[in-house]
Every structure is written in C-alpha cells, then in structure tokens.
N, CA, C and O atoms as a CHARMM CRD file, in Angstrom:
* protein
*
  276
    1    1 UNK  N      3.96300 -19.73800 -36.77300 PROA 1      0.00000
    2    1 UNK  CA     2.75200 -20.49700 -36.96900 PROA 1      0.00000
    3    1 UNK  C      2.83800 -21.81600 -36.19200 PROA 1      0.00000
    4    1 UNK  O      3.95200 -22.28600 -35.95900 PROA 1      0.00000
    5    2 UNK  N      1.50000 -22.56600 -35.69300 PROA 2      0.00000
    6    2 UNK  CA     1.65200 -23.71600 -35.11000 PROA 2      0.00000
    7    2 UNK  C      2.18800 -24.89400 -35.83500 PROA 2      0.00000
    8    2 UNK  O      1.77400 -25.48200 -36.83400 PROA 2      0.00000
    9    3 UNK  N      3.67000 -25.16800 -34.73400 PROA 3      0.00000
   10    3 UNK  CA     4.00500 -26.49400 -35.23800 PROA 3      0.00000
   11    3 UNK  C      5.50900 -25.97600 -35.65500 PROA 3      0.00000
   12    3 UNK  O      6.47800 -26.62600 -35.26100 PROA 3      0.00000
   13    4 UNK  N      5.75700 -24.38400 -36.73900 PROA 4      0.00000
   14    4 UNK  CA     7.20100 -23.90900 -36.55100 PROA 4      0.00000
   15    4 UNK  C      7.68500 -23.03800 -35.92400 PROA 4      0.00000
   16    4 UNK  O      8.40000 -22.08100 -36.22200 PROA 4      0.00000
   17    5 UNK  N      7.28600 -23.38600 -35.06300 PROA 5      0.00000
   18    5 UNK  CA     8.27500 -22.65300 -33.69800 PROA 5      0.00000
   19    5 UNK  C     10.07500 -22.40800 -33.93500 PROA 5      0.00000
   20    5 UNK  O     10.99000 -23.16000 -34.27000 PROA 5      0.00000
   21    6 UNK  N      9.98600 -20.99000 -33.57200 PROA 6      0.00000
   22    6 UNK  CA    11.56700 -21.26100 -33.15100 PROA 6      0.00000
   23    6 UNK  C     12.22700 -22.18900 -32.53200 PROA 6      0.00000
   24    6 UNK  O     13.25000 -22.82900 -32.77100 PROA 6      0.00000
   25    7 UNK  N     11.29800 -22.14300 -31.51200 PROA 7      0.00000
   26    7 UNK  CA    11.81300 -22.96200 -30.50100 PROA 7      0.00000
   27    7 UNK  C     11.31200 -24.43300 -30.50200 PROA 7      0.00000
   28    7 UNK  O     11.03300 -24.80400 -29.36200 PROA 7      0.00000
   29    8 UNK  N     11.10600 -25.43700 -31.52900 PROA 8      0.00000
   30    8 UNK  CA    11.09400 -26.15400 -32.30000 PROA 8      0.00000
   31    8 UNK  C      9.41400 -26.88900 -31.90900 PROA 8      0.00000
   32    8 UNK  O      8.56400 -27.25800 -32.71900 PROA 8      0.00000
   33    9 UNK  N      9.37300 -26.90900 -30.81500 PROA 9      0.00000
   34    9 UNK  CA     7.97000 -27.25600 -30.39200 PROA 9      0.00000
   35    9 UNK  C      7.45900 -26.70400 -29.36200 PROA 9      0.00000
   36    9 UNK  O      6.72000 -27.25700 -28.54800 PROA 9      0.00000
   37   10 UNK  N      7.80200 -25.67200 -29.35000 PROA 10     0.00000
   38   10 UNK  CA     7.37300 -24.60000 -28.20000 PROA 10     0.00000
   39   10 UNK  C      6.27000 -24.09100 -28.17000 PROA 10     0.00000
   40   10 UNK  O      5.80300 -23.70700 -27.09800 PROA 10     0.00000
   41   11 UNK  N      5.36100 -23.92800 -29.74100 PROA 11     0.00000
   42   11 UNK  CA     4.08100 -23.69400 -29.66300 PROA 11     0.00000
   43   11 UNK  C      3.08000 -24.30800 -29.47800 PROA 11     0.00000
   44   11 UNK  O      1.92600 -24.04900 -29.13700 PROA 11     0.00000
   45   12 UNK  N      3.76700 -25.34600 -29.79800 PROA 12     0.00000
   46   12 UNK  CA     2.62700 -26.99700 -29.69100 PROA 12     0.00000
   47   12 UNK  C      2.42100 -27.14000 -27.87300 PROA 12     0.00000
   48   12 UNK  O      1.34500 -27.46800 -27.37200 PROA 12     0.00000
   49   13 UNK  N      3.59800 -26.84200 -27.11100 PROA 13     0.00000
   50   13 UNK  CA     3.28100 -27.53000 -25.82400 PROA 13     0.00000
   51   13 UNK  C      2.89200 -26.37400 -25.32800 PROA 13     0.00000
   52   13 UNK  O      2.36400 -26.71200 -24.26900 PROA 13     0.00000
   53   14 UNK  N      2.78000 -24.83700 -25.43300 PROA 14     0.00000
   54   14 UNK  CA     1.78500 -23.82200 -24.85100 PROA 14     0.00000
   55   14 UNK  C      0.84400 -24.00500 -24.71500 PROA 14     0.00000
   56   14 UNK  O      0.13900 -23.92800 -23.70900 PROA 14     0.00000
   57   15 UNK  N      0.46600 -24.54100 -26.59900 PROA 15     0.00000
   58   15 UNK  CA    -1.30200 -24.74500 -26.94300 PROA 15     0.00000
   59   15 UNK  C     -1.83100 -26.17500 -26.02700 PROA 15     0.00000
   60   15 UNK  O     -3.01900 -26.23400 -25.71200 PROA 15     0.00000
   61   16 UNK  N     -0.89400 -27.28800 -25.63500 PROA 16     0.00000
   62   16 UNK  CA    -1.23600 -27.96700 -24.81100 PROA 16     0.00000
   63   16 UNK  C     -1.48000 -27.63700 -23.47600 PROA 16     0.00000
   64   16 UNK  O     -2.36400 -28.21900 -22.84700 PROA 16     0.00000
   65   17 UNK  N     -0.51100 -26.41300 -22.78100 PROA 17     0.00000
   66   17 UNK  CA    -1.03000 -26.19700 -21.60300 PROA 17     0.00000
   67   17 UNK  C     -2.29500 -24.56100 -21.13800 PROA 17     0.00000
   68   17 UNK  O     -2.75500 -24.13900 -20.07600 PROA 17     0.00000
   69   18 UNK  N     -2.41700 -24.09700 -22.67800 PROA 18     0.00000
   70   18 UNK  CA    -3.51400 -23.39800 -22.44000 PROA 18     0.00000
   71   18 UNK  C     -4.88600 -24.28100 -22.17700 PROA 18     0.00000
   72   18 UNK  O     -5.63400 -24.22100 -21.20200 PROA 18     0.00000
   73   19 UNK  N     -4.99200 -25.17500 -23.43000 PROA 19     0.00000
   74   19 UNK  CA    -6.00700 -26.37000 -23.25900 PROA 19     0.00000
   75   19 UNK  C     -5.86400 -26.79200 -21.77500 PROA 19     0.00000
   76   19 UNK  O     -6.95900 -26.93900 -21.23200 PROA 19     0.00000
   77   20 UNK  N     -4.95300 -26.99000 -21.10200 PROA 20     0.00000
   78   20 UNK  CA    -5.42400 -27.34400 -19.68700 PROA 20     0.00000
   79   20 UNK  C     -5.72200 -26.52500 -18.87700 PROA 20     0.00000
   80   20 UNK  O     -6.54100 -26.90300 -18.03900 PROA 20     0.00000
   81   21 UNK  N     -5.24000 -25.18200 -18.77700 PROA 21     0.00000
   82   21 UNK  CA    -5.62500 -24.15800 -18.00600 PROA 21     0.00000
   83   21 UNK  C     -7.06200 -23.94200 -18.38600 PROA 21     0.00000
   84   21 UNK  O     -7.77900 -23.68200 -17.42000 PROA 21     0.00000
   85   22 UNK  N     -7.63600 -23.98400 -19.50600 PROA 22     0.00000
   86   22 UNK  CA    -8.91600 -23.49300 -19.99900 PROA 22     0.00000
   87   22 UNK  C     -9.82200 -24.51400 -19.28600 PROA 22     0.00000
   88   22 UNK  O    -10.94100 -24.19100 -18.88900 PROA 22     0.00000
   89   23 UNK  N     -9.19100 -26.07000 -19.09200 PROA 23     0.00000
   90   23 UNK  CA    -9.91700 -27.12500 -18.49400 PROA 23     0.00000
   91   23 UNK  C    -10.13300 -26.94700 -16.99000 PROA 23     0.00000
   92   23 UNK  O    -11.12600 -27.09000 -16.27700 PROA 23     0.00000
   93   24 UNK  N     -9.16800 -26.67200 -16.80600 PROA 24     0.00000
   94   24 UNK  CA    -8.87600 -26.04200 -15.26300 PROA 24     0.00000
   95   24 UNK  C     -9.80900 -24.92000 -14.90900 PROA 24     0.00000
   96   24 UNK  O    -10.66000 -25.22700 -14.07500 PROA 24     0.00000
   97   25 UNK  N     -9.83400 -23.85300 -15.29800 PROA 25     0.00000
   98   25 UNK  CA   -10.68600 -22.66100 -15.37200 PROA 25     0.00000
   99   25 UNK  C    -12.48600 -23.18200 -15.21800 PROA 25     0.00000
  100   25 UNK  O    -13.13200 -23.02900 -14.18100 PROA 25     0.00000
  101   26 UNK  N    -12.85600 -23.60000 -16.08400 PROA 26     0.00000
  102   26 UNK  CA   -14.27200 -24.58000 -16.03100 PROA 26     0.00000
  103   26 UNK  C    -14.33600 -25.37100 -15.10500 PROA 26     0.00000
  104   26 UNK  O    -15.30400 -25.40900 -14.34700 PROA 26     0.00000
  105   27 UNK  N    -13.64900 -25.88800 -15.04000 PROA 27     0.00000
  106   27 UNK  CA   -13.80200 -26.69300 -13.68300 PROA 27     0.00000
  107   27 UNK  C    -13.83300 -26.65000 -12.29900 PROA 27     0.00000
  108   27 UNK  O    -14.09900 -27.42000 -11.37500 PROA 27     0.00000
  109   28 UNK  N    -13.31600 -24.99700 -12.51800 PROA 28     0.00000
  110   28 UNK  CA   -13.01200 -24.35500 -11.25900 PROA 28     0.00000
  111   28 UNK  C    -14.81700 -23.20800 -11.20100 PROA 28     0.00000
  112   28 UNK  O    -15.24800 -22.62200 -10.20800 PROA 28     0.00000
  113   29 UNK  N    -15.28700 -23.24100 -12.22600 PROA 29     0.00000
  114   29 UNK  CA   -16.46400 -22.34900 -12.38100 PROA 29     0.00000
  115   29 UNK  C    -16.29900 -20.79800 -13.42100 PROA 29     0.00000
  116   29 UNK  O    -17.21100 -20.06100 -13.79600 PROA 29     0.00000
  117   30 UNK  N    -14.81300 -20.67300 -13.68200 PROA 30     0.00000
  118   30 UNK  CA   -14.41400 -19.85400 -14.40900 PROA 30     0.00000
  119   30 UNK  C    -14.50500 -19.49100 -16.04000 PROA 30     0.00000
  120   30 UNK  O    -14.07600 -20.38500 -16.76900 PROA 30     0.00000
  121   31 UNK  N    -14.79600 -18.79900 -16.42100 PROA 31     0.00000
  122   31 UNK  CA   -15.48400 -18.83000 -17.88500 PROA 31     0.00000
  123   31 UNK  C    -13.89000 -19.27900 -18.47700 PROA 31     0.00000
  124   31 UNK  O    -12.83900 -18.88300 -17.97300 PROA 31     0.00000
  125   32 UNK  N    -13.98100 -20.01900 -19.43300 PROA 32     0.00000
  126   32 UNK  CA   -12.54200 -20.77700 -19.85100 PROA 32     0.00000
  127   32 UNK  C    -11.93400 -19.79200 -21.06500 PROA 32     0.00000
  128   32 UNK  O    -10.73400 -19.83000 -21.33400 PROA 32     0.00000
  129   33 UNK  N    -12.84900 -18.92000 -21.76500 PROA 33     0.00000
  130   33 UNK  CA   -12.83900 -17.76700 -22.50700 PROA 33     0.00000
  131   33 UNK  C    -11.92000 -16.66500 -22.46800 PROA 33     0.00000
  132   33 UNK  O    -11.66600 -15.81100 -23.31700 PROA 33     0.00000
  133   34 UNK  N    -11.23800 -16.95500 -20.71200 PROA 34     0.00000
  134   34 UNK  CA   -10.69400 -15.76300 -20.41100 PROA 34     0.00000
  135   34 UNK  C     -9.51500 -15.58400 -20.97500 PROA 34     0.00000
  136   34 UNK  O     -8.94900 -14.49200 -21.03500 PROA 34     0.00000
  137   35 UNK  N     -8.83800 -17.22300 -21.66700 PROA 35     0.00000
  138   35 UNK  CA    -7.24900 -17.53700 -21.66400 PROA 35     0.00000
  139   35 UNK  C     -7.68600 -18.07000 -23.25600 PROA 35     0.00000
  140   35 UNK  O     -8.59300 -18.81600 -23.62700 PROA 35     0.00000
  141   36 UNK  N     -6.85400 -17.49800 -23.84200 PROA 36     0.00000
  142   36 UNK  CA    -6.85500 -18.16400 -25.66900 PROA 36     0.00000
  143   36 UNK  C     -5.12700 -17.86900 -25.93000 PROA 36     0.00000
  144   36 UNK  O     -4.42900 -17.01600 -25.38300 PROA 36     0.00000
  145   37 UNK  N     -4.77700 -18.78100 -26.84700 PROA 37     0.00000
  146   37 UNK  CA    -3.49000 -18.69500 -27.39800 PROA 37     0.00000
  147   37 UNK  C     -3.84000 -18.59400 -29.11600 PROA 37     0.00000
  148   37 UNK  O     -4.68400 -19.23300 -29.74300 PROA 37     0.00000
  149   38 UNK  N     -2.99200 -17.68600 -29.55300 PROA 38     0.00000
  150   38 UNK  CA    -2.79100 -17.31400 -31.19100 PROA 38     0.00000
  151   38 UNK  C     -1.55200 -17.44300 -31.29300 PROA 38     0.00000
  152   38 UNK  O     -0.74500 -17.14600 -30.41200 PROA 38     0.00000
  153   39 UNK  N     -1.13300 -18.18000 -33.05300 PROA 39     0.00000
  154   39 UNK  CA    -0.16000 -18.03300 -33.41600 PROA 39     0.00000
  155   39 UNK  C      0.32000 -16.79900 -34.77100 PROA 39     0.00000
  156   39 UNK  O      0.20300 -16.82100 -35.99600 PROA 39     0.00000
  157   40 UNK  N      0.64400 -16.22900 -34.20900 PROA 40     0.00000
  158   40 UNK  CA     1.40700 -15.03700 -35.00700 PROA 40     0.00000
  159   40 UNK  C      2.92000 -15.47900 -35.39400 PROA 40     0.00000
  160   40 UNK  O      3.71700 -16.25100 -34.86000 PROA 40     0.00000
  161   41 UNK  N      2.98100 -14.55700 -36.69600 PROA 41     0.00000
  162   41 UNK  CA     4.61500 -14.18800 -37.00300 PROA 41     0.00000
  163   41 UNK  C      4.72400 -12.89500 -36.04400 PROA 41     0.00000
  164   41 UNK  O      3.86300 -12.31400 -35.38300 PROA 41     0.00000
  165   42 UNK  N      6.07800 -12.66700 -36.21100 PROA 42     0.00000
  166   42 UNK  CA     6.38900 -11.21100 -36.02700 PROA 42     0.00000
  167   42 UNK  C      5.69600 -10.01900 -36.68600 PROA 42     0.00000
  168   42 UNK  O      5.28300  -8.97500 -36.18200 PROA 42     0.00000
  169   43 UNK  N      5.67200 -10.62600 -38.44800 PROA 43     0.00000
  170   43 UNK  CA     5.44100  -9.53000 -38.98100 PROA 43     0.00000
  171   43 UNK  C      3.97000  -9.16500 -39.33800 PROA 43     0.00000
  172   43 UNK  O      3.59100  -8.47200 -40.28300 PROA 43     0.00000
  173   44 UNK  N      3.18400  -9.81300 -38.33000 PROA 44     0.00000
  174   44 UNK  CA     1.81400  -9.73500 -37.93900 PROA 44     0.00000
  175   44 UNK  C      1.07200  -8.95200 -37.02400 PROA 44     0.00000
  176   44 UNK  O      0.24600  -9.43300 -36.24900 PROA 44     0.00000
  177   45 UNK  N      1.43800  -7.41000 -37.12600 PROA 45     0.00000
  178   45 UNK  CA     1.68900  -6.59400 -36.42700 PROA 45     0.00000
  179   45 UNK  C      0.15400  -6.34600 -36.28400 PROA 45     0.00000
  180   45 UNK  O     -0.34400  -6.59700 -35.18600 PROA 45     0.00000
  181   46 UNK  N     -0.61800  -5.89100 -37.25500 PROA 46     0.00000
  182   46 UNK  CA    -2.05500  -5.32100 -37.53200 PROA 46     0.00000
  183   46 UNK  C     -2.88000  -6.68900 -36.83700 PROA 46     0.00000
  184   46 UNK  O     -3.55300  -6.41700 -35.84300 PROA 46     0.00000
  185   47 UNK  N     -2.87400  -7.93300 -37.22700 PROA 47     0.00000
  186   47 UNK  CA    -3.39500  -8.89800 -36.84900 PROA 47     0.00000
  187   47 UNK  C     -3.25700  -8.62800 -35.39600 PROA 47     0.00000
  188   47 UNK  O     -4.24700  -8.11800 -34.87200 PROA 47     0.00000
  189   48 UNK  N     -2.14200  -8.88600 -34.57400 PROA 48     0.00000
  190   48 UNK  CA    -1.91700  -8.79900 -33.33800 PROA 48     0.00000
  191   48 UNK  C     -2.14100  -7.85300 -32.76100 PROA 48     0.00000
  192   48 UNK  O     -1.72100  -7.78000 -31.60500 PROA 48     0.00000
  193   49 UNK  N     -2.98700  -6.60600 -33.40600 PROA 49     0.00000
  194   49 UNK  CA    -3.60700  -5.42400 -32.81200 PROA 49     0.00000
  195   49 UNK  C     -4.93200  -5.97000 -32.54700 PROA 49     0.00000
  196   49 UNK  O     -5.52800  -5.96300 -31.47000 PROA 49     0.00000
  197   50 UNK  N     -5.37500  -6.51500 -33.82800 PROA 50     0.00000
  198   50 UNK  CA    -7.05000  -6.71400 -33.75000 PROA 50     0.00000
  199   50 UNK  C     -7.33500  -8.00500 -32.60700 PROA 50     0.00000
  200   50 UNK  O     -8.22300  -7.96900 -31.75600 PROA 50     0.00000
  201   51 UNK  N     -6.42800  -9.06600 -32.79300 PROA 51     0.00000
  202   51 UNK  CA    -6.95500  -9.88300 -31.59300 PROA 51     0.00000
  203   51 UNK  C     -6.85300  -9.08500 -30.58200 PROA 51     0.00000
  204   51 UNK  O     -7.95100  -8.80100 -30.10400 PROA 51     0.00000
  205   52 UNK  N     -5.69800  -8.46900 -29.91400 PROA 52     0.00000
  206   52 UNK  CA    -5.69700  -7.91300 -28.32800 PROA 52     0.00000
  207   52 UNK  C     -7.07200  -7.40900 -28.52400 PROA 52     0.00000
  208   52 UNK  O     -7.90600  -7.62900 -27.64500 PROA 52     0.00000
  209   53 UNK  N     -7.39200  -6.74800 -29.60100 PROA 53     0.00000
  210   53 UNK  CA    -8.42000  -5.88500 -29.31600 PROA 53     0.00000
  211   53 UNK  C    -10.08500  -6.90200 -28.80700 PROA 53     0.00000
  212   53 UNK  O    -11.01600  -6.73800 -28.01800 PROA 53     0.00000
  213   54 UNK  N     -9.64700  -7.96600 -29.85500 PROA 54     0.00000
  214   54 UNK  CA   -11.08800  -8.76300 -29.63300 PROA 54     0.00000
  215   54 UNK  C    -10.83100  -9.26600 -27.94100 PROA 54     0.00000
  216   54 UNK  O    -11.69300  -9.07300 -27.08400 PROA 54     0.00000
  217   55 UNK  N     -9.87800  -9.74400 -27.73200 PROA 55     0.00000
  218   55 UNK  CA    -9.60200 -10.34000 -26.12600 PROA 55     0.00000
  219   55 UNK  C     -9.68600  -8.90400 -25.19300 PROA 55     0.00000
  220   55 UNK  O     -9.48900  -9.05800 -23.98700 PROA 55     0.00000
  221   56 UNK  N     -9.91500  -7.77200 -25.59200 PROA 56     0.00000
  222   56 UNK  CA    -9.81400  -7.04700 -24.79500 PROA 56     0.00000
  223   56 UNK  C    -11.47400  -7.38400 -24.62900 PROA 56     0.00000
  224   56 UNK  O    -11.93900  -8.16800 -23.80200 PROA 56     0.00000
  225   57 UNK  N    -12.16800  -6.67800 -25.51800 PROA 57     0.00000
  226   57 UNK  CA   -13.47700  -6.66000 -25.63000 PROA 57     0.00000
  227   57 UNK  C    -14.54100  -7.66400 -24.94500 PROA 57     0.00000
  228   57 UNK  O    -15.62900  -7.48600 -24.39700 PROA 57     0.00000
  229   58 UNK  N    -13.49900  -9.15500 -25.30300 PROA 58     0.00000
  230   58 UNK  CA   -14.52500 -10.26100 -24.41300 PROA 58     0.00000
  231   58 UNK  C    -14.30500 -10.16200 -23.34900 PROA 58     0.00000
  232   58 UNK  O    -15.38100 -10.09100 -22.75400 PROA 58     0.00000
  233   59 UNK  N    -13.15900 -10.08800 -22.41200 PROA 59     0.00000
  234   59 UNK  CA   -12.86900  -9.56900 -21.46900 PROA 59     0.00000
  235   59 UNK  C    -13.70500  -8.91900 -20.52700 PROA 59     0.00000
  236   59 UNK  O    -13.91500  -9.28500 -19.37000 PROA 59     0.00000
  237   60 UNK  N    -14.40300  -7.40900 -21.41500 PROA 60     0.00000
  238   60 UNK  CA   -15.08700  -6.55500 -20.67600 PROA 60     0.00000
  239   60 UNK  C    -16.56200  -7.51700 -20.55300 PROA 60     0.00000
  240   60 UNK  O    -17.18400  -7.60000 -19.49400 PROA 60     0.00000
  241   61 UNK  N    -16.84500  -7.97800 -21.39900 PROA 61     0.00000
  242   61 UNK  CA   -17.89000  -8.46700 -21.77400 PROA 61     0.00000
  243   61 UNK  C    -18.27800  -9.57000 -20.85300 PROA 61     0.00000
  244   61 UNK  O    -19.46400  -9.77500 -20.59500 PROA 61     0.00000
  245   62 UNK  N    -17.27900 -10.31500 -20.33100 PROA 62     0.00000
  246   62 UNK  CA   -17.46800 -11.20300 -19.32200 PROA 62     0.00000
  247   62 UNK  C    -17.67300 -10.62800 -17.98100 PROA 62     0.00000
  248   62 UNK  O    -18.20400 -11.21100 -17.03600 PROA 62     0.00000
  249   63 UNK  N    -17.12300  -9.22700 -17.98700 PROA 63     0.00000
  250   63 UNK  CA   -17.04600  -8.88800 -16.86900 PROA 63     0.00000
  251   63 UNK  C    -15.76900  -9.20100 -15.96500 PROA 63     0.00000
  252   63 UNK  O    -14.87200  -9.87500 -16.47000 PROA 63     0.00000
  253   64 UNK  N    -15.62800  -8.68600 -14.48100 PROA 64     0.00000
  254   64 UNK  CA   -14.61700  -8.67000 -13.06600 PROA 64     0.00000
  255   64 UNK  C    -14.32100 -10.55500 -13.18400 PROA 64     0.00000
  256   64 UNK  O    -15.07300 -11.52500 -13.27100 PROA 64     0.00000
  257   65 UNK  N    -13.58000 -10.46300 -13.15600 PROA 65     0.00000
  258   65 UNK  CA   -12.83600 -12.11600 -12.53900 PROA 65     0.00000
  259   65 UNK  C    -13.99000 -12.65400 -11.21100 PROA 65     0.00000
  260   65 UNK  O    -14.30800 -11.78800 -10.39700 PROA 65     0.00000
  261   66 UNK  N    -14.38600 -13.61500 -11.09700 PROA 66     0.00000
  262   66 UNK  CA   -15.05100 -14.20000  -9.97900 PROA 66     0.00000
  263   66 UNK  C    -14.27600 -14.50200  -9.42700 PROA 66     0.00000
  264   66 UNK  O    -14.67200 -15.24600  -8.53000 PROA 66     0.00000
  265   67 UNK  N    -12.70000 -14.27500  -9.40700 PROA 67     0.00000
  266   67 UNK  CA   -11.51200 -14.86200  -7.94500 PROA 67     0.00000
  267   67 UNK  C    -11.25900 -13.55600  -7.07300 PROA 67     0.00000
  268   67 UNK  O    -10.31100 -12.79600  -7.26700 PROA 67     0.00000
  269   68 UNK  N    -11.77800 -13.46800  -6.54400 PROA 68     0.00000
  270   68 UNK  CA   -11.46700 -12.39900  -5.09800 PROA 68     0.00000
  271   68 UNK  C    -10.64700 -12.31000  -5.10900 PROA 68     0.00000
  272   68 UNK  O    -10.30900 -13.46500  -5.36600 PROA 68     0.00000
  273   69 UNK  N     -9.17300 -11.39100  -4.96900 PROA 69     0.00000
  274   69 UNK  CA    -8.18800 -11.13700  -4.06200 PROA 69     0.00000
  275   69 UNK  C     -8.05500 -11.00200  -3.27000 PROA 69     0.00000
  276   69 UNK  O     -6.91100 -10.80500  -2.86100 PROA 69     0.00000
C-alpha cells in the first residue's frame, strides 16, 4: 500500500514520477490516461486482474498511440 513499501519509499517516488510522466504526456498532446499507478499487495490477485482489465479497456477506448514509430 502507498507509503509501505518494501522498499521503504519506493512507492511514494513512482507515484511522483508517474505524476510527471502523466504531466509530460499532456503536454506533449498525449491523453495522460494512458499511464496510472495502483498500489496492490501481493495477495491482491483478483483486484490486480480487474484493474489490468479496466487499463486494458481504456486503452482500447482511447484508441492507437498518436506517437508514430
């Protein structure tokens, strides 16, 4: 959960650099939607089915990436 990290503050400074990527993303014209961070346990197995599933879904919903390869 946010804040007890194993890795003692390891979740706190992700959620800080998703917040910038998401800032980054908008700013770049990119829906900022594309990048979310959740905090799970391990033994949050069912939970961590249903988000992939919701991030899958918005995903489609947004549609192809606007960055060309």
């Amino acid at each position: 959960m946010e804040g007890e990290c194993h890795f003692l503050e390891g979740n706190l400074r992700a959620r800080k650099r998703v917040d910038y990527v998401k800032k980054t993303l908008e700013e770049l014209g990119i829906e900022p939607e594309r990048v979310e961070i959740f905090n799970l346990s391990s033994a949050m197995g069912p939970q961590f089915a249903e988000i992939a599933k919701g991030m899958t879904d918005k995903i489609k919903e947004l549609g192809p990436s606007p960055v060309n390869c």
